[in-house]
N, C-alpha and C positions, 0 to 999 in steps of 0.2 A: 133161459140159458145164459144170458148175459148176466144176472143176476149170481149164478150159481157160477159162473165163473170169476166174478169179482172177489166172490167171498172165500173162493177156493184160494184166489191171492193173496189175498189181505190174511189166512190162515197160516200162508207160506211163507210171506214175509212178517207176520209178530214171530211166529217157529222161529226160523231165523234172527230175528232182535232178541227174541229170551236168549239164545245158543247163544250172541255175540259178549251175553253180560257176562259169562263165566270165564270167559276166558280175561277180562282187563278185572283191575281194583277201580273200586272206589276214588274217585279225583283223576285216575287218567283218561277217563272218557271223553271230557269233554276235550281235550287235550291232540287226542288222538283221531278223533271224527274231525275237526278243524284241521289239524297238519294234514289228513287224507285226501281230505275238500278241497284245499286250497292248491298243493301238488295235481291234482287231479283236474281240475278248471281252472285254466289259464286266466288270471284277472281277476279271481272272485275272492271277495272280500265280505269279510263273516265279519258280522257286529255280536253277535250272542250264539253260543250253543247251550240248551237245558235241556231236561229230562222232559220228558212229556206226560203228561196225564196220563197217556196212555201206556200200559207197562211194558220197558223195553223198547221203545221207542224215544229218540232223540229229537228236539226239534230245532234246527238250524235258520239263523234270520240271517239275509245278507246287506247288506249298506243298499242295495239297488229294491228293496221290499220284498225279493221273492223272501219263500218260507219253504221251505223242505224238510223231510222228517227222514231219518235216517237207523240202521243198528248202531248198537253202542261199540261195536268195531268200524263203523264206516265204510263197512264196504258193500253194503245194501241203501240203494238212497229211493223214497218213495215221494212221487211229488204230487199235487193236489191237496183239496179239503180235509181234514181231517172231522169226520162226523162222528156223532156220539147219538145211542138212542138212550133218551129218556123220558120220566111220565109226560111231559109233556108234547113227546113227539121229536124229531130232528133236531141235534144241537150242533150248530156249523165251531166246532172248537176252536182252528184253525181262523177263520175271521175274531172272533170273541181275543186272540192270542194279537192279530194285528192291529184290535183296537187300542187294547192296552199299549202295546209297542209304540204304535201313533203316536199316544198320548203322551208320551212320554218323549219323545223326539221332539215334536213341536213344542213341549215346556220347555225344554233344552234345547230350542233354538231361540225361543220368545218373540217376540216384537220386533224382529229388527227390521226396522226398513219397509216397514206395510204403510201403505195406503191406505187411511181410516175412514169410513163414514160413520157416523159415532151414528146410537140412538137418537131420538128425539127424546128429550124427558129423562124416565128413567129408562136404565138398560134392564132389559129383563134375558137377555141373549146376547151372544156372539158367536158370529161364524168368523172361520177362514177361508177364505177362496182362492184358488189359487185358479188365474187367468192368462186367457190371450187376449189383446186388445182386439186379433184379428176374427174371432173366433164369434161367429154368428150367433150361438146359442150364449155366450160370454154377454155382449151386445145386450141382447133379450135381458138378459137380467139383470146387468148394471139398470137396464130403463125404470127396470121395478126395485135398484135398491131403495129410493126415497119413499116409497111403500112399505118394504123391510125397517127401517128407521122409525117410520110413526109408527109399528106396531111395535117399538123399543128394541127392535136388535138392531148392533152395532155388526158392520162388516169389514173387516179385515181384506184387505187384498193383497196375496202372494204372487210374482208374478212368474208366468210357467209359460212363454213364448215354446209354440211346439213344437214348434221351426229349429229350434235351440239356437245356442250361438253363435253370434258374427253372421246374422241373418237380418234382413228388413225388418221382421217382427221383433225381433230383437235388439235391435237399436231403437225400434221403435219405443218399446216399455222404455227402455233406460232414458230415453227425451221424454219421455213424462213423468219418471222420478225425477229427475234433473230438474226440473222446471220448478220455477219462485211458486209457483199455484200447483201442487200435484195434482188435487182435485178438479181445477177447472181444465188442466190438461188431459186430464183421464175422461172428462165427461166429453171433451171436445174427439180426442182420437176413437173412442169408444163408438161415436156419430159419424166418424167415417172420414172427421174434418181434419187436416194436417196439422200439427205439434211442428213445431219450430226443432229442426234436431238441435240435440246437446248432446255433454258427455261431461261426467265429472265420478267421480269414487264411488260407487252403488252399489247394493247387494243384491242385485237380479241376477247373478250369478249361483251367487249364493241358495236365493230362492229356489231358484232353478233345480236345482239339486236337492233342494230338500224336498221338493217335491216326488221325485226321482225315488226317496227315501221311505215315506210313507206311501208308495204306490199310487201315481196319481201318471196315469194316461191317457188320461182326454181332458179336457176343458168345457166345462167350466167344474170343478173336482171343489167341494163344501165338504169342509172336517168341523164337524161339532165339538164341543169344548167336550166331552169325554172320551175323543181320538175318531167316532165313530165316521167313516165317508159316504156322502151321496154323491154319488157318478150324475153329472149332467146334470143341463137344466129343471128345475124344480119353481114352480109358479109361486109368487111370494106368499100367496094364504095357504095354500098346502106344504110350504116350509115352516110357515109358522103354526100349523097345526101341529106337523110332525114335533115340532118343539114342546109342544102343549099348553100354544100360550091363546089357542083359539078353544 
């Protein structure tokens, strides 16, 4: 029943996304689904509206990562995965659309302001991390980045106090970017041990938010260099399998 009432929806609402095309041209669609969205949710700010794979269907990304799929008049808005069936079985479209987006958000933020443990050697990988100092599973795997290193990936760390701003954890990260040694302040607050507070120009704010951007709501959140995310702790040989470097 559940099943047969999904599909009864999902019939109702494309009906509806084909009926919404005839009525606009070409080029005000996208136009008109963003002026709708944005009147209609206080606050919400649209980075991208495109056409979906799917026909008749719009897919809306906002600054804050959700993704919503919408008619091409805007006034049908459908939220959740967007699944595709093909030979191979279940295609999550919907993630595949957020990895690219990622990826592309984090080149166009680049480098700024991370925390590096470079490879040993050569680099055969890098990740992003985006962390809590405070964050017990964050902890666990700082222990194992010098393990991640000798097997050649370099880690990057973002920093995503969850606490958010003008918090303990969050002044916390900024005294350990601050600090003349980032890395032995980071391996020190990471152990539990106290950081000398500081304070000077940082972009853990910044971070902050961009994590916010590509969807990242827990700690310890690893974007692989082609946008893709693994949520949470992940043991270093089975991260660097996933990679395919075992």
């Amino acid at each position: 029943m559940l099943i047969k009432s999904l599909f009864k929806s999902c019939l109702l609402f494309i009906a509806a996304a084909l009926a919404g095309v005839t009525t606009l041209q070409a080029g005000e669609v996208e136009d008109t689904i963003a002026e709708k969205l944005t009147a209609a949710v206080p606050g919400l700010k649209i980075s991208e509206v495109r056409e979906s794979e799917a026909k008749g269907l719009y897919e809306v990304s906002s600054n804050n990562g959700d993704t919503i799929f919408t008619t091409a008049d805007g006034q049908y808005i459908l939220t959740g995965d967007l699944l595709k069936v093909t030979s191979n079985g279940i295609a999550n479209v919907s993630e595949q659309g957020r990895v690219e987006q990622r990826s592309r958000v984090m080149d166009d933020f680049g480098g700024k302001g991370v925390i590096s443990y470079p490879a040993t050697g050569t680099e055969k990988a890098s990740i992003a991390v985006f962390t809590d100092i405070d964050c017990p599973y964050c902890r666990k795997m700082h222990d194992e980045v010098p393990q991640l290193n000798e097997m050649g990936i370099t880690v990057h760390y973002y920093g995503f106090p969850r606490s958010g701003p003008n918090t303990p954890s969050f002044r916390k990260y900024i005294s350990v970017w601050c600090a003349d040694d980032q890395q032995a302040a980071m391996d020190a607050a990471k152990q539990g041990r106290s950081v000398e507070q500081q304070s000077c120009e940082n972009p853990v704010r910044e971070q902050f938010q961009l994590g916010g951007r590509v969807g990242v709501t827990g700690t310890p959140a690893i974007v692989l260099e082609d946008g893709t995310m693994v949520a949470g702790y992940v043991p270093a040989e089975k991260l660097a399998e996933g990679l395919g470097l075992l």
